[in-house]
C-alpha positions in Angstrom: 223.2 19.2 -51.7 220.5 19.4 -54.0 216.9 19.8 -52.8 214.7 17.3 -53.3 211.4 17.2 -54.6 208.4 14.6 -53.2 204.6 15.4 -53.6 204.9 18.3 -54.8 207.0 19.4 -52.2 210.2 21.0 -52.0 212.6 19.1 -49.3 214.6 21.9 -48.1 217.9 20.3 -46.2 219.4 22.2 -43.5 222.8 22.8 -44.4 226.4 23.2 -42.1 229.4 24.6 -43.5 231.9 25.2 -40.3 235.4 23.3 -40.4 236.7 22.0 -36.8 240.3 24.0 -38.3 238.1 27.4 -38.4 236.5 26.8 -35.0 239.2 25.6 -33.1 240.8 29.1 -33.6 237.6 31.1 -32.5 237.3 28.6 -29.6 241.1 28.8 -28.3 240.6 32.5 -28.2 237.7 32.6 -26.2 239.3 30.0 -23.8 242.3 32.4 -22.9 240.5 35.5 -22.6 237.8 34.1 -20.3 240.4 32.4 -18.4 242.4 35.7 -18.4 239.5 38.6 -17.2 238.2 35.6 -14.7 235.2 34.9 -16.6 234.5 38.2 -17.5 235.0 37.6 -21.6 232.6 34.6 -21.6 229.4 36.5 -22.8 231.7 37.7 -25.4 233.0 34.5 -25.8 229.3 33.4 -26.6 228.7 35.5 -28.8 231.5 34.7 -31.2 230.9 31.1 -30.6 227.2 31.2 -31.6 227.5 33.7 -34.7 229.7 31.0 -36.0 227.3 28.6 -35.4 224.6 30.4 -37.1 226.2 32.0 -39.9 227.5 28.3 -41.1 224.0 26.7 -40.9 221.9 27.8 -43.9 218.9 26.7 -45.6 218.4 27.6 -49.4 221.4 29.0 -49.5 221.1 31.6 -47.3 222.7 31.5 -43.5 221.2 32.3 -40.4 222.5 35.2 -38.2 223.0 36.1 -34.5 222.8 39.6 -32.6 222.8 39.1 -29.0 224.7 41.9 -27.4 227.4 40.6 -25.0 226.6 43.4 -22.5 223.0 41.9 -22.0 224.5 38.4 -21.5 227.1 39.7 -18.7 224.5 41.3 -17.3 222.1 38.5 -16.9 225.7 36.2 -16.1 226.0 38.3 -12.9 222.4 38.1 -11.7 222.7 34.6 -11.7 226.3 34.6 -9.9 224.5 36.5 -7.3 221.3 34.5 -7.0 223.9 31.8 -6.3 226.0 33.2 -4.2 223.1 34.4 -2.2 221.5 30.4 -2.4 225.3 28.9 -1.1 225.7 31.5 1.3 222.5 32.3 3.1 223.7 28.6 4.2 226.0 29.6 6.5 223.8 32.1 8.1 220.8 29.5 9.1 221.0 25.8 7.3 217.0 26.9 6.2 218.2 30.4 4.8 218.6 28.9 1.0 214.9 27.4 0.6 213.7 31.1 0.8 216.0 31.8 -2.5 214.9 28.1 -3.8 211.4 29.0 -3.4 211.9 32.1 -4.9 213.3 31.3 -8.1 210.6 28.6 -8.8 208.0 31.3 -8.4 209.6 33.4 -10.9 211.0 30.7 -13.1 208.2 31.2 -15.4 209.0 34.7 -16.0 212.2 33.3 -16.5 211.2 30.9 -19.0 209.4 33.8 -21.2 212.2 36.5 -21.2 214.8 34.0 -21.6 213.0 32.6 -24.8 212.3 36.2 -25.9 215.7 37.0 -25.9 217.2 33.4 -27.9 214.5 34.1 -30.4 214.7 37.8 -31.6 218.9 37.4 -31.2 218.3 35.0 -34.2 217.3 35.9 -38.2 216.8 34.7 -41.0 217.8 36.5 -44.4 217.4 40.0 -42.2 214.1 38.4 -40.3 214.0 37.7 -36.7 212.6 35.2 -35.1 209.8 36.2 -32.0 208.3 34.8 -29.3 205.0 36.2 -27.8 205.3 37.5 -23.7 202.5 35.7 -22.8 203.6 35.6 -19.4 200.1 34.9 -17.7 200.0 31.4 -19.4 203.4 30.9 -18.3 203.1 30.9 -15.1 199.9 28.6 -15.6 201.5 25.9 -17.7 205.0 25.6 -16.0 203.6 26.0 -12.4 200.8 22.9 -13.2 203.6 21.0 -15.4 205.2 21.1 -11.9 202.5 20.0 -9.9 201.3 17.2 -12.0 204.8 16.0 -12.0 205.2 16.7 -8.0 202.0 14.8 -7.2 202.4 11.9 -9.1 206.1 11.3 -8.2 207.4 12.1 -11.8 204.9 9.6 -13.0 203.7 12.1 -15.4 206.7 13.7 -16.8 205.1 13.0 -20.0 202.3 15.5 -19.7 204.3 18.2 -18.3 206.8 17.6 -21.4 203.3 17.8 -24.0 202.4 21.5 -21.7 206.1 23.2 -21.5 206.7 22.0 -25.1 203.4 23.3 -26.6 203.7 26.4 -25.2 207.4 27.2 -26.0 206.2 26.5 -30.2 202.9 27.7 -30.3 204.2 31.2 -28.8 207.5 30.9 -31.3 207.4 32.9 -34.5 209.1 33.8 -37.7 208.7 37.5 -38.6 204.9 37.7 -38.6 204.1 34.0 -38.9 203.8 31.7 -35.9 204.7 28.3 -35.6 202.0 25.7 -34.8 202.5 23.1 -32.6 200.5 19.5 -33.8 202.1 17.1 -31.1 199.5 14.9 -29.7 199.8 14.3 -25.4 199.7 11.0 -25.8 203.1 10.7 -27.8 204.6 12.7 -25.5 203.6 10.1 -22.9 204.2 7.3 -24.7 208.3 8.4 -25.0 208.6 8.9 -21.9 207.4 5.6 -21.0 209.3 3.5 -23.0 212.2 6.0 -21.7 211.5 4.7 -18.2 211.6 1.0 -19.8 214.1 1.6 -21.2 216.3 2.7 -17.8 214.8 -0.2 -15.8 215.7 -2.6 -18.0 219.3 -0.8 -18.1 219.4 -1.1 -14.4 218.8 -4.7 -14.2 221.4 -5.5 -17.2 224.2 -3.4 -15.4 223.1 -5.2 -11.6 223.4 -8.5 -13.5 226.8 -7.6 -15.0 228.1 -6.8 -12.0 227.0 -10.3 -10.4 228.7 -12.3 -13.2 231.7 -10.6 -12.8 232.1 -10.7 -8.9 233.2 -14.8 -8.7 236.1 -13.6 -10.9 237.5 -11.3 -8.8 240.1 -12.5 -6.2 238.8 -14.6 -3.9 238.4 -13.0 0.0 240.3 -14.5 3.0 238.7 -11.5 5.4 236.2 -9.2 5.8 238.6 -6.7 4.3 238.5 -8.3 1.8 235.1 -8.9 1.0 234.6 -5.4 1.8 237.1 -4.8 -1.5 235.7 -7.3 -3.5 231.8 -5.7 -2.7 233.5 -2.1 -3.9 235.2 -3.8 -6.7 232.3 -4.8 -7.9 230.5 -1.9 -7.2 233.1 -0.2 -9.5 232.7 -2.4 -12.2 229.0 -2.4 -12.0 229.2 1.5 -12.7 230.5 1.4 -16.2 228.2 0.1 -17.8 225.6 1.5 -15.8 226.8 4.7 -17.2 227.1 3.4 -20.5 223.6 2.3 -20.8 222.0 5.6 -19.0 223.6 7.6 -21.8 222.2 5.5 -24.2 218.9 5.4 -22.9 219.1 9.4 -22.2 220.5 10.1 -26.0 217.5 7.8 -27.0 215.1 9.9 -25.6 216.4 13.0 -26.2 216.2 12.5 -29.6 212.6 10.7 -30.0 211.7 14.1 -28.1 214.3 16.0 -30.7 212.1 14.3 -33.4 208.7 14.1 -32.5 208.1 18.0 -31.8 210.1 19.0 -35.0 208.0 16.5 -37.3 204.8 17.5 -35.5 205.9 21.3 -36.1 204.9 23.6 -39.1 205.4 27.2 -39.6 203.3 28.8 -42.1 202.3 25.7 -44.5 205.5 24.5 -44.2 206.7 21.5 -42.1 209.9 20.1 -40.8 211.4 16.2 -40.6 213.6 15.4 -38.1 215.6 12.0 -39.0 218.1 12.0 -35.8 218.8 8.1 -35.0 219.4 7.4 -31.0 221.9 4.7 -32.2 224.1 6.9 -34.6 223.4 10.3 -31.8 224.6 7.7 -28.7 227.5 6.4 -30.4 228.8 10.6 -31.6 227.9 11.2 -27.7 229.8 8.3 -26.3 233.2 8.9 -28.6 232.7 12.3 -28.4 233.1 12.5 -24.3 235.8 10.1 -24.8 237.7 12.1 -27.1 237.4 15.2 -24.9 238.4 13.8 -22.2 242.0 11.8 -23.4 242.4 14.8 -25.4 242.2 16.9 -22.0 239.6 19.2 -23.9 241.9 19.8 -26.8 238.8 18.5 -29.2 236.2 20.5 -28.0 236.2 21.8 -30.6 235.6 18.7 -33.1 233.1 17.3 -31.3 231.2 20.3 -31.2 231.4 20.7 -35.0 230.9 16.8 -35.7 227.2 17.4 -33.8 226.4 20.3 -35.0 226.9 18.8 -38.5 224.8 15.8 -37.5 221.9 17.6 -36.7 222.0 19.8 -39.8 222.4 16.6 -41.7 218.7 15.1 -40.5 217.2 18.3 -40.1 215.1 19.1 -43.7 212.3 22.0 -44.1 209.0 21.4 -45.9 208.1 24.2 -48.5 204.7 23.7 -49.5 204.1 27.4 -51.0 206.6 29.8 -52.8 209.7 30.3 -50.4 210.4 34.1 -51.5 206.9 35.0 -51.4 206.5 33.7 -48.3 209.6 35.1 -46.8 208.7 38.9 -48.1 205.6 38.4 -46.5 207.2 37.4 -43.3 209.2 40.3 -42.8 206.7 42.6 -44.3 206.2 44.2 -41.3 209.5 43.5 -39.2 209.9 42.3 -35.5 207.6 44.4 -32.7 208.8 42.4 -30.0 212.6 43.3 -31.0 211.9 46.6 -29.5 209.3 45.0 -26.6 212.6 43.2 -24.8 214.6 46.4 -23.2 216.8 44.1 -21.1 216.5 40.4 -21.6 218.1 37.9 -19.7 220.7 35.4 -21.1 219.4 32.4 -19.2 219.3 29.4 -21.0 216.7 27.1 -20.0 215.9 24.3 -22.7 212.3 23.8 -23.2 212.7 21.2 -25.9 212.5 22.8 -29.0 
């Protein structure tokens, strides 16, 4: 694909090269052995899955790399088994036991946040330049702990807002070699997603209720209560499909208005992003995708993780406004200090939208 050139700037498409033939091999493998050591192989597994991720997405013509060390990702693998094991088990001690652990890891889910960001970001270069993210854990703790009160106190009324703090904070503190990315999203598009989100899931709600009252006088008529009782649960059952069709939809929908407001409202350097995902063409790769892996009994894992991953690299384009080698040498003039700040970073992967 050729780039493409608009106002005097240089539209940059995002480019993704991996087969479903390739992948299935790498991803057949992986099953097996993790199966086989009991788990064991999975950060291993990871790794090989995302360096073939990255190394078939490119940009310019170069690809992207990954250099996580599996070792750090077991490690951080078995806190989290034990954290677990220590949330489901203090239950059977005292039934109040696990709200200690809860409590716990939301105080230091901040920390969290930061060294699990830390760690995705400087695992992942760029023609031999990593990507950073500034410990600013002080302002972590601020934003994510008053992202959860506002949300708390108004009774998720203002999910919005705490979307526009944890999203603002994960870009502005996200870098490229030595130049930061800015973040230029505006509070009030954040709210104004999430609101037609919650629309958007009420008026799903009352479409699926209404289906299910249309198509309760066709079921078999009831002689008993037992029957009624059937016909209620019949109905029930019917009611939930498209229920769970139209949550999807409306979830894909806002996932990707999300997806691409904070890309378009992005830049790094003077260069900007556009993010052209469509919530109809994203729902319907979703919907036959689950459906696909799941009469295939998993067997097309595989292609439906390629056929998104394509997607996204498809209507994902970069912005050069300035000279793209320059640029670059000047990024990695200096190299990565917080490569060597992380001793031990966690593997815990906690989306924060971006």
């Amino acid at each position: 694909m050729n780039a493409i050139v608009i106002e005097k700037k240089t539209y940059e498409p995002v480019e993704f090269s991996g087969t479903t033939g390739q992948y299935f091999r790498i991803w057949i493998v992986n099953l097996a052995l993790t199966v086989l050591t009991l788990g064991v192989y999975s950060a291993w597994a990871k790794v090989r899955k995302e360096r073939y991720f990255y190394t078939h997405t490119s940009i310019a013509g170069s690809e992207f790399d990954y250099h996580a060390n599996p070792l750090s990702i077991l490690i951080g693998r078995v806190i989290a088994v034990i954290l677990l094991g220590a949330y489901f088990g203090s239950g059977y001690i005292h039934p109040l036991a696990p709200f200690p652990v809860l409590i716990l890891t939301f105080l230091v889910s901040p920390w969290l946040v930061v060294r699990s960001r830390i760690f995705r970001m400087r695992v992942s270069s760029y023609r031999g330049i990593r990507f950073t993210f500034k410990p600013a854990y002080a302002e972590a703790f601020k934003v994510y702990y008053l992202a959860a009160l506002v949300t708390v106190v108004s009774f998720g009324l203002a999910t919005g807002t705490a979307n526009y703090m944890r999203n603002k904070f994960a870009v502005a503190h996200s870098g490229f070699g030595q130049t930061g990315f800015k973040f230029g999203g505006r509070h009030s598009g954040f709210v104004a997603i999430f609101w037609k989100f919650v629309g958007l899931s009420i008026l799903m709600g009352v479409v699926a209720v209404s289906s299910s009252a249309l198509l309760l006088p066709l079921l078999p008529s009831a002689n008993g209560a037992d029957e009624v009782s059937i016909g209620v649960q019949a109905s029930f059952l019917v009611m939930q499909i498209p229920l769970l069709v139209g949550y999807l939809a409306v979830g894909v929908y806002y996932q990707v208005r999300l997806r691409n407001y904070i890309w378009n409202t992005s830049t790094l350097g003077e260069n900007s992003f556009l993010s052209t995902l469509s919530a109809q063409e994203m729902f319907v790769i979703y919907l036959t995708n689950i459906l696909a892996i799941i009469f295939s009994l998993g067997l097309l894992t595989p292609w439906a993780q390629i056929r998104l991953a394509r997607y996204r690299a498809e209507h994902l384009e970069i912005a050069l406004s300035d000279d793209w080698e320059s640029y670059l040498a000047a990024s990695g003039a200096e190299g990565s200090a917080l490569g060597d700040e992380v001793g031990q970073a966690f593997d815990v992967d906690i989306d924060i939208g971006f």
